[in-house]
C-alpha positions as CSV (number, residue, x, y, z in Angstrom):
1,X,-17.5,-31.9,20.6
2,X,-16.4,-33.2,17.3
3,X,-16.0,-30.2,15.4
4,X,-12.6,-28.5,14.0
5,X,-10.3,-25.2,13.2
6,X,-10.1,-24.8,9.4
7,X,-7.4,-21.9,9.0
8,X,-6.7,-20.0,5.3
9,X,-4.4,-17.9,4.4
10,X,-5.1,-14.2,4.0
11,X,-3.5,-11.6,2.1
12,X,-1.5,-10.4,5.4
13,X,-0.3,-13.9,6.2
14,X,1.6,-13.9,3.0
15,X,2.8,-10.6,3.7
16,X,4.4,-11.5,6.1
17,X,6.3,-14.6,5.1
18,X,8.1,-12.5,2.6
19,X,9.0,-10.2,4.9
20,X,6.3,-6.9,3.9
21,X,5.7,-5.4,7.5
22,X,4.2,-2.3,6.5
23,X,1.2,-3.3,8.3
24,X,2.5,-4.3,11.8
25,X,3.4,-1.9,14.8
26,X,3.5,-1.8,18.4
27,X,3.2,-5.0,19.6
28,X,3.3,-6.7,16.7
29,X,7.1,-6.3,17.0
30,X,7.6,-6.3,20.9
31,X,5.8,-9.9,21.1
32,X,9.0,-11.7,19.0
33,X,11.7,-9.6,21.0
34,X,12.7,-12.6,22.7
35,X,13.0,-14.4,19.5
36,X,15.1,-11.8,17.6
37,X,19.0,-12.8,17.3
38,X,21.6,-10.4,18.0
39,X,23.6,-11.8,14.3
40,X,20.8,-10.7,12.4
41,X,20.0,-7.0,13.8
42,X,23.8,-6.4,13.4
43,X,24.5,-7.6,10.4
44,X,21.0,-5.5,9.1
45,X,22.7,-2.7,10.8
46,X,25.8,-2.9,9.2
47,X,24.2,-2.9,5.5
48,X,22.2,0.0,6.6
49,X,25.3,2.2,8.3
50,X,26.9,1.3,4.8
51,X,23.9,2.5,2.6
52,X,23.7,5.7,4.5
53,X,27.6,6.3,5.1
54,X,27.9,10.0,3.3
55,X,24.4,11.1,4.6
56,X,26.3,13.8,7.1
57,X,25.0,12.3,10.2
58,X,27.3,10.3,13.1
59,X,27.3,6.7,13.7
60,X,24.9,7.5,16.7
61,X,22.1,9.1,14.9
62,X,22.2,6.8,11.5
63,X,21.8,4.1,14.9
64,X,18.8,5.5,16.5
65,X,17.1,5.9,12.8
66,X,18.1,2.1,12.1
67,X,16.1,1.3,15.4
68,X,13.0,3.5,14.9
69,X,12.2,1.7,11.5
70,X,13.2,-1.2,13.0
71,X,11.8,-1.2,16.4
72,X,12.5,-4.2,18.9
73,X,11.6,-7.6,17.7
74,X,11.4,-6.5,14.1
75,X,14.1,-9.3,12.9
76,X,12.2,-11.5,15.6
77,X,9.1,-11.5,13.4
78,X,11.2,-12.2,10.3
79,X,12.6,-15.3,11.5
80,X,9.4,-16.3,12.7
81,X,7.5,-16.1,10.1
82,X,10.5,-16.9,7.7
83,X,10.0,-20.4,5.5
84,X,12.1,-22.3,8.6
85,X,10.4,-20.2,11.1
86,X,7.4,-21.6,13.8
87,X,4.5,-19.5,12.5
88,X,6.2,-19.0,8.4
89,X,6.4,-23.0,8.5
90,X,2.6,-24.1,9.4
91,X,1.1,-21.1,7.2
92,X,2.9,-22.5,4.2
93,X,0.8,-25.6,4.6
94,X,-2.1,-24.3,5.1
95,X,-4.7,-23.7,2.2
96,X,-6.1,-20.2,0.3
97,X,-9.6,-21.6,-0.4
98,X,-11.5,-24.7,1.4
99,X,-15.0,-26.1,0.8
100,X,-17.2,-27.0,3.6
101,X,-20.7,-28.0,3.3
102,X,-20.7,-26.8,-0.3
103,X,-19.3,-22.9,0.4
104,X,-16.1,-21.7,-0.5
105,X,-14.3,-19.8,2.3
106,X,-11.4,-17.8,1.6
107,X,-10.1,-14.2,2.4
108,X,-10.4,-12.5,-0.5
109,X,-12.4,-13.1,-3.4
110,X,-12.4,-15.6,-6.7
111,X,-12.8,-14.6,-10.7
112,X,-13.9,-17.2,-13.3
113,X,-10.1,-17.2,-14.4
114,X,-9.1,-18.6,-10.8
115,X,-11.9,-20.6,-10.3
116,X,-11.1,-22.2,-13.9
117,X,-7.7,-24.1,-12.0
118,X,-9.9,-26.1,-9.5
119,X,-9.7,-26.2,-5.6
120,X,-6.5,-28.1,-5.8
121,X,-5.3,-26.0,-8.5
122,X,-5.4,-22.5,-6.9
123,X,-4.6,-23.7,-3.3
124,X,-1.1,-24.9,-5.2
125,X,-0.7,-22.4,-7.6
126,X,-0.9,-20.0,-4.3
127,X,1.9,-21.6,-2.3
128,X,3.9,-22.1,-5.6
129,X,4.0,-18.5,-6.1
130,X,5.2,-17.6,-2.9
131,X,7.9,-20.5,-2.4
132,X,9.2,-19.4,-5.8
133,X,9.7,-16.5,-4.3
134,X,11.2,-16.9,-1.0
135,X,13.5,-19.4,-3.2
136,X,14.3,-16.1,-5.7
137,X,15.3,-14.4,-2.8
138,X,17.4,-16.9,-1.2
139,X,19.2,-16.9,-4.8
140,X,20.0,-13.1,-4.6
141,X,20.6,-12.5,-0.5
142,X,24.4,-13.8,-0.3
143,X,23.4,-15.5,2.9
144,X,21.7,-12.4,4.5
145,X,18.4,-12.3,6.4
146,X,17.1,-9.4,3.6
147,X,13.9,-7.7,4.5
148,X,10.9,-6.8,1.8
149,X,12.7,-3.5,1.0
150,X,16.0,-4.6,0.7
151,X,14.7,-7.8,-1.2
152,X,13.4,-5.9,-3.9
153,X,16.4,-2.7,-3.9
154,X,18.7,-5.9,-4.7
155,X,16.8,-7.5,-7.1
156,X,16.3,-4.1,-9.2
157,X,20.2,-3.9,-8.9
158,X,21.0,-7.0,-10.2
159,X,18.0,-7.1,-12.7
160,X,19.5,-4.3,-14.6
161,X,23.2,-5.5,-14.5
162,X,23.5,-6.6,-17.8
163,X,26.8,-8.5,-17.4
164,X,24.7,-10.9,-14.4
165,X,22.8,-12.2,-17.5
166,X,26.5,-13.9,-18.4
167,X,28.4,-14.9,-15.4
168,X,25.5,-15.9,-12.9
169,X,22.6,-16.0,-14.9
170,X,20.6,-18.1,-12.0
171,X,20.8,-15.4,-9.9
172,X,20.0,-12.7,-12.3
173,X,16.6,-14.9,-13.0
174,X,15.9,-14.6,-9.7
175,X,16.2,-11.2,-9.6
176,X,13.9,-10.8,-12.6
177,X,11.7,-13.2,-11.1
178,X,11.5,-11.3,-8.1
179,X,10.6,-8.0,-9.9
180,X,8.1,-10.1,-11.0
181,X,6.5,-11.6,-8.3
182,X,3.3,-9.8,-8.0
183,X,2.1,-12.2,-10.9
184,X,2.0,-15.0,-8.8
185,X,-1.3,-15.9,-7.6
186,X,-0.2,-15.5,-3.5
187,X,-0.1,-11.5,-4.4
188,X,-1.9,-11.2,-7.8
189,X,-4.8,-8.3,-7.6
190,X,-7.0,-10.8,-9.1
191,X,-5.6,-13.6,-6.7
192,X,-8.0,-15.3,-4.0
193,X,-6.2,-13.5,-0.9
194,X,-6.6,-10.0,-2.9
195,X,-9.6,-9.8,-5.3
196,X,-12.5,-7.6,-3.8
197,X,-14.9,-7.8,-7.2
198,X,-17.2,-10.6,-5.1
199,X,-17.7,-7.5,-2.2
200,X,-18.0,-4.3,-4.1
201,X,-19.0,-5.2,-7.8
202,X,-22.7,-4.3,-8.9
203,X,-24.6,-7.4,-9.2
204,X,-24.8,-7.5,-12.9
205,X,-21.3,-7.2,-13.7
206,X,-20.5,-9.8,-11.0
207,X,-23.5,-12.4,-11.3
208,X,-21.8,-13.8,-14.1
209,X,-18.5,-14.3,-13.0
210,X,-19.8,-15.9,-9.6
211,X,-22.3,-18.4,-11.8
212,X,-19.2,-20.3,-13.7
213,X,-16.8,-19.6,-10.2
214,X,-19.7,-21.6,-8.7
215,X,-20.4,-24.1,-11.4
216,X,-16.5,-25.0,-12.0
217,X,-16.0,-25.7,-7.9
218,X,-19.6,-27.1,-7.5
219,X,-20.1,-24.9,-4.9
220,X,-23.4,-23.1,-3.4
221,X,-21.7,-20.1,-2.4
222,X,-18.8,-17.9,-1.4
223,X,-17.8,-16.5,2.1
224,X,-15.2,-14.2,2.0
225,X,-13.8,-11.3,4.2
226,X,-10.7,-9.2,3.4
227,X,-13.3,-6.0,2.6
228,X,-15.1,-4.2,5.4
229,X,-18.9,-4.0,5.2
230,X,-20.5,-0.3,5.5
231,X,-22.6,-1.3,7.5
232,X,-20.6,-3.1,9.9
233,X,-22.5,-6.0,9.9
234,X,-21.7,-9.4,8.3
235,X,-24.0,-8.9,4.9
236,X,-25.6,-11.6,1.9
237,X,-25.3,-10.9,-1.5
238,X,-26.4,-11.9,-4.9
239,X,-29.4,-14.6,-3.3
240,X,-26.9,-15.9,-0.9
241,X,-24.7,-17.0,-2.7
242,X,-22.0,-14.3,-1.6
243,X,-21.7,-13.9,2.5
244,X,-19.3,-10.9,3.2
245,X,-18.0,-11.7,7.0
246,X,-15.6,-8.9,7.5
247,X,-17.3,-6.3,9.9
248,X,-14.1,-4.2,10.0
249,X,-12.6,-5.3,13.2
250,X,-9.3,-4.0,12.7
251,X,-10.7,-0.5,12.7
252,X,-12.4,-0.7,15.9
253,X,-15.4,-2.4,15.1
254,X,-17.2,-4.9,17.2
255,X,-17.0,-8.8,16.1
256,X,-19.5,-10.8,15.0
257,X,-20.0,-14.5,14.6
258,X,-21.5,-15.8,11.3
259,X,-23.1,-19.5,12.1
260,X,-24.1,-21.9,9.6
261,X,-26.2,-25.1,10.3
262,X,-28.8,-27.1,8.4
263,X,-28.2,-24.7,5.6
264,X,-29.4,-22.1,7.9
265,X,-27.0,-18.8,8.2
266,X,-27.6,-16.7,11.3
267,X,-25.6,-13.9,13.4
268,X,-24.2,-14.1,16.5
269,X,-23.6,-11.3,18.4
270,X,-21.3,-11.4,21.8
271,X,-22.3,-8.3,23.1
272,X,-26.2,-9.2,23.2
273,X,-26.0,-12.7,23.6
274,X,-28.4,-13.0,20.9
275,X,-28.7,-14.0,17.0
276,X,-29.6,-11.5,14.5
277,X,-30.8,-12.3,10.7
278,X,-28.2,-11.9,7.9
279,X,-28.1,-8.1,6.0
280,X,-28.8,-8.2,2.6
281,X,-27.1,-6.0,0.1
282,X,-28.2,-3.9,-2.7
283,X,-28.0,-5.4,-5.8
284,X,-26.0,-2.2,-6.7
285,X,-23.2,-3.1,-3.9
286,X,-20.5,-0.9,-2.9
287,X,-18.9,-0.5,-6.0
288,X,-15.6,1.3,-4.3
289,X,-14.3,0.0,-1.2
290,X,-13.7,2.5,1.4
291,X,-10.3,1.6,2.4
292,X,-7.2,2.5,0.7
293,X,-6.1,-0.4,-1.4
294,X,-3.1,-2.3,0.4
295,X,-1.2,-3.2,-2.7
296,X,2.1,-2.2,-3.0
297,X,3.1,0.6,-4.4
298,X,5.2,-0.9,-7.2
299,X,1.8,-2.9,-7.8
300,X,-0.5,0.3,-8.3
301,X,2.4,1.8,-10.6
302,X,2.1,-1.1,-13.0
303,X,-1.6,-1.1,-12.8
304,X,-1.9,2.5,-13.7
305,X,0.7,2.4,-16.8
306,X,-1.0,-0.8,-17.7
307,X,-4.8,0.2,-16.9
308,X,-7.8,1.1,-19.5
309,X,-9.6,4.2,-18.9
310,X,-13.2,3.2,-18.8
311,X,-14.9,6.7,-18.2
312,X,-13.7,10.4,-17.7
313,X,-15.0,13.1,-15.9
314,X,-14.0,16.6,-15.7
315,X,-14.6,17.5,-11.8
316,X,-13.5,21.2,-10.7
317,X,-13.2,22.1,-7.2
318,X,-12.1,25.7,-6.0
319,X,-10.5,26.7,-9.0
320,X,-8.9,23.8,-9.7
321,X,-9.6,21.6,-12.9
322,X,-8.6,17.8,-13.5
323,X,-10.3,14.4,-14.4
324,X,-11.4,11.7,-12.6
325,X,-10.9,8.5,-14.6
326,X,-12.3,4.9,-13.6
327,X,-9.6,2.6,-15.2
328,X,-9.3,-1.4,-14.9
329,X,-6.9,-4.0,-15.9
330,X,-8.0,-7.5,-15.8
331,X,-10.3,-7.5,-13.0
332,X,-9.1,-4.6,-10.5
333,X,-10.9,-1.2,-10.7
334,X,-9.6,1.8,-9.8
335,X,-9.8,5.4,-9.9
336,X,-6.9,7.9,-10.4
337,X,-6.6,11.9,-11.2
338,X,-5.1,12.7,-14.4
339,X,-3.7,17.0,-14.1
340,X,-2.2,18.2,-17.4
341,X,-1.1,21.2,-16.0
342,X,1.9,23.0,-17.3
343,X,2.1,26.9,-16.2
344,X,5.0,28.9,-18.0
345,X,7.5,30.8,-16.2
346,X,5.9,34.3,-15.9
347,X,7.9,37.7,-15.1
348,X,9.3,36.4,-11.3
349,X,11.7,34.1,-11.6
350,X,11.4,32.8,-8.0
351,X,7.8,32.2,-8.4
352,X,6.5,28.5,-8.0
353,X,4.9,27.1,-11.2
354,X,2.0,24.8,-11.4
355,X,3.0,21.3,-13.1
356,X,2.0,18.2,-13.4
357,X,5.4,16.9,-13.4
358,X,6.1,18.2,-10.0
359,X,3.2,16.1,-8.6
360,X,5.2,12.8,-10.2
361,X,8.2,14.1,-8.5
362,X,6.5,14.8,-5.2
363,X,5.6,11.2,-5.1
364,X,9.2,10.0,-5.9
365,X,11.2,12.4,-3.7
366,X,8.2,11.3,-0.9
367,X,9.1,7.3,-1.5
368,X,13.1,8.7,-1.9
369,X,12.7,9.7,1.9
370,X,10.4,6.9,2.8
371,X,7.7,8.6,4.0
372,X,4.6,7.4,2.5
373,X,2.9,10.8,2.2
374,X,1.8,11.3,-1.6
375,X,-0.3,8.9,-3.1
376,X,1.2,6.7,-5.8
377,X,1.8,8.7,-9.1
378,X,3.4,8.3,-12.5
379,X,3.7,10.1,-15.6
380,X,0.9,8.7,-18.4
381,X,-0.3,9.9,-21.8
382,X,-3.4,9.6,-22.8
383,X,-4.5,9.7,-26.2
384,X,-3.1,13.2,-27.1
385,X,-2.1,14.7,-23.7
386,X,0.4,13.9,-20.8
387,X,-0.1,14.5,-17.4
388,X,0.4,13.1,-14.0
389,X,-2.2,10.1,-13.2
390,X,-2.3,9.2,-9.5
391,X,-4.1,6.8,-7.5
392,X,-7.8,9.0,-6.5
393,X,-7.5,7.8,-2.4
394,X,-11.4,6.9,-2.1
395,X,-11.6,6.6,1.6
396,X,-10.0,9.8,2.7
397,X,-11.8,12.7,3.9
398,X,-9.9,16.4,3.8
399,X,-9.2,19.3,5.3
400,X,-12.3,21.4,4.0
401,X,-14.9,18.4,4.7
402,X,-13.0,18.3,8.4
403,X,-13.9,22.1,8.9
404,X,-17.1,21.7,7.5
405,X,-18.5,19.2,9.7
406,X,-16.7,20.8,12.7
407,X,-14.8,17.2,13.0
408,X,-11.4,18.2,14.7
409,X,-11.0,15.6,17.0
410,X,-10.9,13.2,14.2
411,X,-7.0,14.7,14.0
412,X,-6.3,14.5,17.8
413,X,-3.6,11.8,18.2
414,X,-2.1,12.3,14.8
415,X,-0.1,15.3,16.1
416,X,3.8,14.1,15.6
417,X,1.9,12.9,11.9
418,X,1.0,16.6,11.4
419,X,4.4,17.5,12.1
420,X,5.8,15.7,9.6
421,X,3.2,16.4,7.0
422,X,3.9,20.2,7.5
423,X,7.8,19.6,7.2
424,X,7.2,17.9,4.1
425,X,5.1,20.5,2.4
426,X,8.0,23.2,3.1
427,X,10.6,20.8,1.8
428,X,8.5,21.0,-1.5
429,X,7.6,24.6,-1.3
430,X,5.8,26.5,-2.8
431,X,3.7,28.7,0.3
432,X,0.3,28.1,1.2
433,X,-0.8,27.6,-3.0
434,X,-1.8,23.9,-1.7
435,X,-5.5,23.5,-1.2
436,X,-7.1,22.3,1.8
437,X,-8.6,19.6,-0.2
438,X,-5.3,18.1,-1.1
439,X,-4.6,17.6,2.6
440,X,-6.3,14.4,3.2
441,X,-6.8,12.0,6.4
442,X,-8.0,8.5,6.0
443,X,-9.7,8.0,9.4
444,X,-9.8,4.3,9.7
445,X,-6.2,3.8,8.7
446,X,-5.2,7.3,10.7
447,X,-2.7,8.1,8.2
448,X,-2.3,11.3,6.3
449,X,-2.1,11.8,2.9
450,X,-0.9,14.6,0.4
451,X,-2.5,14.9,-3.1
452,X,-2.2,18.0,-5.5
453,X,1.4,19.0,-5.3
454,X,1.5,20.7,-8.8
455,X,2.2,23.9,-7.2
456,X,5.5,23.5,-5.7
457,X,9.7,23.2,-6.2
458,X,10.2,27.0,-6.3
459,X,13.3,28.3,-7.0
460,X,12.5,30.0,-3.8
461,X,14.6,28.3,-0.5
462,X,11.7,30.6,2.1
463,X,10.9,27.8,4.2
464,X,7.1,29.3,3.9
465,X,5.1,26.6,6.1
466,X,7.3,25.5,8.8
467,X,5.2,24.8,11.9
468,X,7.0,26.3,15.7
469,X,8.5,24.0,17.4
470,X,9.1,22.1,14.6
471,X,10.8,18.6,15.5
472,X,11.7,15.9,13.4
473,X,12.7,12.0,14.0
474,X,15.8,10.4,13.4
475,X,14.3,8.4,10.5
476,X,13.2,11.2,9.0
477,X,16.1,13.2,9.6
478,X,18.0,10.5,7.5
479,X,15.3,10.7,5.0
480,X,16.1,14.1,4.3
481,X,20.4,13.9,4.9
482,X,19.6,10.8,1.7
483,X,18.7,13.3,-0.5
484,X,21.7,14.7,-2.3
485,X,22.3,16.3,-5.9
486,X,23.2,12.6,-7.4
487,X,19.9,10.8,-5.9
488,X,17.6,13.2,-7.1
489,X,19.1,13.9,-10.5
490,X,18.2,10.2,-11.1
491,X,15.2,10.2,-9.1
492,X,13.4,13.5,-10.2
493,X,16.2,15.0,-12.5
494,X,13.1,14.4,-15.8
495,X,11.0,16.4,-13.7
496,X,12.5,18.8,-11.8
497,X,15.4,21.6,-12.7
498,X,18.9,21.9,-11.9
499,X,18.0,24.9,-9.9
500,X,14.7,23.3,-8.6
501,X,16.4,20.4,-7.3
502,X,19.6,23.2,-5.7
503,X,16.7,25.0,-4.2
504,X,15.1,21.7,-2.3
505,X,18.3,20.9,-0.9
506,X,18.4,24.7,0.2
507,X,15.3,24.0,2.1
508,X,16.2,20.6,3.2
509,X,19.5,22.1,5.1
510,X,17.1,25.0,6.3
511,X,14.8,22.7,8.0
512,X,17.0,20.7,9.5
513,X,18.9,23.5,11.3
514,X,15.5,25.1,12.4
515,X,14.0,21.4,13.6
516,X,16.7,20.3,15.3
């Protein structure tokens, strides 16, 4: 009929050239088992089995944990979507941003900043950034097919040997660089595959910013996705000039169709065979998205070290006091919890005490074991006090509001996830201190989540919450067998006690006899 397939590149497409498959499961794997080489699961294998070769567990069970976090077809994705591979090759051509008709359509969102390089301008500044870094990481992988994780564990490495800087100082700018990358425009927070501002920003902070976006591209409007509408339905903002098409299909949700001719915008949806009128928005919009923010979480950790606290407020739920803070760097908003809590020892010794720096070293013993549990958290003073400041996960729902609306089933299928969750919280300790609130589901993502862990790393090694029948997985199992006296000194060792950190590893060995 004349017409044509104009395909952009999202913020997932990039994460998957550079080798980020946090995102992908199932399927997603098993499709490119027939494209995976036996050279490169072995020789990923070997670097693991030699990462891992003091964790106390035979060559069998490090094995079966190398192949449950990376299933079959895992390296099959990597090649394919590698620079050279069939589906990493034609994305690199293809385009962030495109203007048809006079609308920009493109996955994310745009600032003024962006806007200010042109059409041709961002679209290359985009693939620059992310062939720069593929190019980085060929510099630092010694010929190896590294994935995200490793990529970045190598590049830290290197970044930090001094003497690199003398003998190969290419490759130790690549390492830097690599460190670095997330201020390219391919995975920039204010990039055109990430920026959410054109979605969820009230219409008078945003009308601005989209007048000169407009103005500088000649454009009439902006269609984006990359956000889920509330509504579900494919919504108009700001007179039109903002069409939000992302209806939240990869939650379940059914599609719709947004058409355009003559200037006209309509609705098309499949399951009634029919056209509906486009949703308009409130000028106030959505303000905070209702997913958890996909960044990395090296990302959030420089945002919230880097971030200005716009507003505070003192919330106190059950007892339990802290601040909620809206902070923003450049254009991201977000809001964190800031706890200054630092409880002295009182008369037993054994007694858990409640500190905020055990909530910074929940998060790093949580990432230490790869779990993915706590939500990112540093250590941050502001103005006069320190405390922990961690990233406040909007979209999650907890245990009290669960009970409250008498919404069980919303944990069926997450069973093997509760498990784990409850293994966890007795590795940290501390009994049954931990509010229900602090246990957290997000229900679109069905993932759990763990906040308020100031209350834990007794001196204590009761294993206080372990479930019956507890069981764990291999890959957790060699979570916990990587902890040892030497990781966590570094890891949590400004945190945590010698004989906090003796006591967790008491635990850690009780669990792992009990779960078997």
């Amino acid at each position: 009929m004349g017409g044509g397939i104009h395909v952009i590149l999202g913020n997932h497409e990039v994460l998957n050239i550079v080798g980020d498959l946090r995102f992908v499961e199932g399927r997603g794997f098993s499709d490119f088992a027939d494209l995976e080489q036996a050279r490169d699961r072995s020789a990923a294998l070997s670097r693991f089995r030699s990462a891992d070769i003091n964790v106390g567990m035979s060559s069998g069970e490090v094995a079966a944990a190398f192949n449950e976090i990376h299933p079959e077809g895992y390296f099959g994705r990597l090649r394919a979507f590698s620079p050279d591979g069939t589906y990493g090759k034609w994305l690199l051509e293809k385009p962030a941003v495109v203007k048809l008709n006079g609308y920009l359509f493109l996955h994310g969102g745009l600032t003024d900043d962006v806007a200010a390089l042109g059409l041709e301008g961002i679209n290359d500044a985009v693939h620059k950034s992310i062939r720069d870094y593929i190019a980085n990481r060929a510099l630092i992988a010694d010929g190896h097919h590294l994935t995200y994780n490793e990529t970045r564990d190598v590049a830290e490495a290197l970044a930090g040997k001094r003497s690199l800087h003398r003998r190969e100082p290419e490759k130790a700018a690549a390492a830097a660089a690599i460190v670095d990358h997330f201020d390219g425009l391919a995975f920039s927070p204010e990039g055109p595959l990430w920026y959410r501002g054109n979605s969820v920003e009230i219409a008078q902070i945003e009308r601005a910013s989209l007048e000169v976006v407009l103005a500088n591209l000649d454009a009439r409007g902006v269609v984006v996705a990359h956000t889920p509408t509330a509504s579900g339905s494919i919504n108009s903002r700001l007179g039109g000039r903002i069409i939000r098409t992302d209806v939240g299909m990869a939650y379940g949700r059914a599609p719709l169709c947004m058409v355009v001719e003559n200037r006209r915008m309509v609705v098309y949806d499949p399951r009634r065979k029919g056209f509906l009128s486009l949703a308009t928005e409130s000028a106030q919009g959505e303000r905070w998205s209702d997913i958890q923010e996909q960044l990395p979480d090296e990302q959030i950790e420089r945002f919230l070290q880097r971030a200005k606290v716009v507003d505070r407020i003192l919330v106190e739920r059950k007892g339990r006091k802290g601040e909620a803070l809206a902070l923003k760097h450049k254009k991201l908003e977000l809001r964190a919890v800031f706890l200054t809590d630092d409880e002295a020892p009182g008369n037993d010794p054994k007694a858990p005490l409640r500190r905020y720096a055990h909530e910074v070293a929940s998060y790093k013993l949580d990432r230490l074991m790869g779990l993915g549990l706590v939500p990112v958290t540093i250590e941050r003073k502001l103005e006069d006090e320190t405390g922990s400041l961690q990233i406040w996960v909007q979209a999650a729902i907890d245990s009290t509001q669960i009970e409250e609306l008498g919404a069980q089933e919303l944990l069926e299928g997450l069973e093997d996830e509760l498990m784990q969750a409850r293994i966890f919280m007795t590795l940290l300790g501390g009994g049954r201190e931990r509010a229900d609130f602090a246990k957290m589901l997000l229900p679109k993502e069905r993932r759990l989540m763990l906040a308020d862990n100031t209350k834990t790393f007794p001196v204590s090694t009761e294993l206080t919450e372990l479930p019956e029948g507890c069981r764990v997985s291999a890959g957790f199992r060699l979570g916990m067998r990587r902890l040892d006296s030497a990781s966590l000194k570094k890891e949590v060792g400004d945190y945590l006690s010698g004989a906090q950190i003796k006591a967790l590893l008491a635990r850690r060995d009780g669990i792992l006899e009990a779960c078997g």
